[in-house]
C-alpha positions as a LaTeX table, in Angstrom:
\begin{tabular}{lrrr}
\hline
Residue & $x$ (\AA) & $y$ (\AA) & $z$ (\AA) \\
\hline
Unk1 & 19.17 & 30.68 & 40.97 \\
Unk2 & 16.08 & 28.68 & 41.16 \\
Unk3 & 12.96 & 29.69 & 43.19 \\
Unk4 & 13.28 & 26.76 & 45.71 \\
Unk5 & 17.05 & 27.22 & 46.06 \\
Unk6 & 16.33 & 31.16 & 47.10 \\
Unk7 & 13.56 & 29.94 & 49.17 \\
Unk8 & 16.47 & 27.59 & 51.20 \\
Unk9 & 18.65 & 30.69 & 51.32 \\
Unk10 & 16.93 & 32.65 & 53.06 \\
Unk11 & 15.57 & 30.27 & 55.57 \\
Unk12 & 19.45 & 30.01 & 56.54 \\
Unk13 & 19.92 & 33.30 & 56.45 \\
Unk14 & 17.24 & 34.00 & 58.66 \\
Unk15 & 18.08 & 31.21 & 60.91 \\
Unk16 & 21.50 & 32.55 & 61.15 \\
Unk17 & 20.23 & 36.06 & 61.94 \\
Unk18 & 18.53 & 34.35 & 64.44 \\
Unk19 & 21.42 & 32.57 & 66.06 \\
Unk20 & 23.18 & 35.93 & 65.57 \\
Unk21 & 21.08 & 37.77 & 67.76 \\
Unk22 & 20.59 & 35.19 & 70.61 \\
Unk23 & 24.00 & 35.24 & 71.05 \\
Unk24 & 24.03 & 39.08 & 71.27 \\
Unk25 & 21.16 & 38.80 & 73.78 \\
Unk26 & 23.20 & 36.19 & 76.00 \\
Unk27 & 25.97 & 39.21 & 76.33 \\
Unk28 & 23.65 & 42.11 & 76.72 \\
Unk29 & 21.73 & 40.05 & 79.26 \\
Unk30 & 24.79 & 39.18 & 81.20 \\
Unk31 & 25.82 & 42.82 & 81.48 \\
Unk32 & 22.10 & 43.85 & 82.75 \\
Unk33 & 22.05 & 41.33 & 84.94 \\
Unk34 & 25.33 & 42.48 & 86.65 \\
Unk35 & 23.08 & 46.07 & 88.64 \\
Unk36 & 21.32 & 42.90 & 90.31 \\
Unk37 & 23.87 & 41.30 & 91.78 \\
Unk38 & 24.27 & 43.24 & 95.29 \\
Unk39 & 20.27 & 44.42 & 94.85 \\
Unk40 & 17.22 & 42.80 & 96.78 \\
Unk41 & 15.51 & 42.73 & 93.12 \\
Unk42 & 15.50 & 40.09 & 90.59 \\
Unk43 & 16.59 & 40.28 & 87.13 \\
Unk44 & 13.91 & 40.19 & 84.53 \\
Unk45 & 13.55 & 37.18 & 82.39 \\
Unk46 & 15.65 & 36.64 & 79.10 \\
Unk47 & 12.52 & 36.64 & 77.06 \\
Unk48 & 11.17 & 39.95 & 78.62 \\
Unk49 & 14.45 & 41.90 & 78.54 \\
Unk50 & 14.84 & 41.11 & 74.92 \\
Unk51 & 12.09 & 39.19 & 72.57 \\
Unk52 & 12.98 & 37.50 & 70.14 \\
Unk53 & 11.25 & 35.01 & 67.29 \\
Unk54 & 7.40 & 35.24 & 66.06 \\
Unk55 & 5.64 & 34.42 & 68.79 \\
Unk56 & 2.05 & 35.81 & 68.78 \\
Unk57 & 0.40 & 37.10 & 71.50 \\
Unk58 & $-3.34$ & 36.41 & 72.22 \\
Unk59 & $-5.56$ & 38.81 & 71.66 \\
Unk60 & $-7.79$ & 40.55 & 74.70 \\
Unk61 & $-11.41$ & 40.82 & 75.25 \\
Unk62 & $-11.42$ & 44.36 & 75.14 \\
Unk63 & $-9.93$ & 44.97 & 71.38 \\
Unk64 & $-12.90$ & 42.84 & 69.51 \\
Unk65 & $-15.31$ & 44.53 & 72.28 \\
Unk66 & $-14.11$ & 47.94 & 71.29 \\
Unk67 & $-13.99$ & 47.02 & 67.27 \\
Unk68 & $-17.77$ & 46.32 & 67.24 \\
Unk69 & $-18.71$ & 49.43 & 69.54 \\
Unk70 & $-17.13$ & 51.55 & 67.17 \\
Unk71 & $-18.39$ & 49.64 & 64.40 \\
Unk72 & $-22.49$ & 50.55 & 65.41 \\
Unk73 & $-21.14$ & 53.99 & 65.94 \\
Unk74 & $-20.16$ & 54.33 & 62.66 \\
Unk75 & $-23.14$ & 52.50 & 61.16 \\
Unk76 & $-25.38$ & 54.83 & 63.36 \\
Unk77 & $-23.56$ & 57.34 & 61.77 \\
Unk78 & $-24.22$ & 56.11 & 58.48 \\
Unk79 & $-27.68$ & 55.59 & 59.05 \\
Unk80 & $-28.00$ & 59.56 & 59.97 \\
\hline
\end{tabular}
């Protein structure tokens, strides 16, 4: 098997995983959805109950704050 035909084989089979699990999230999303139906709450969203895909989430302001505090700790530290 050549390196671009492996490289299209797993692209479908990852697309098929895919597939596979969105329709296994439609049913298990169904079924949770079902404790809602007489309640005064709403369901939560599809994407919320169950992620799915590479979607990246944005970073906060805190996290690079946080990196660089520690980071003059450490080169105080250092220094010592």
């Amino acid at each position: 098997m050549s390196w671009a035909e492996f490289v299209l084989r797993s692209i479908g089979f990852k697309e098929q995983r895919e597939f596979d699990m969105l329709m296994t999230r439609e049913i298990a999303y169904q079924a949770h959805t079902m404790q809602y139906v007489f309640g005064k709450s709403k369901p939560p969203k599809k994407e919320k109950f169950w992620h799915i895909g590479n979607e990246k989430k944005p970073i906060s302001k805190e996290i690079p704050e946080a990196f660089l505090k520690a980071r003059e700790e450490y080169l105080n530290k250092a220094k010592k």
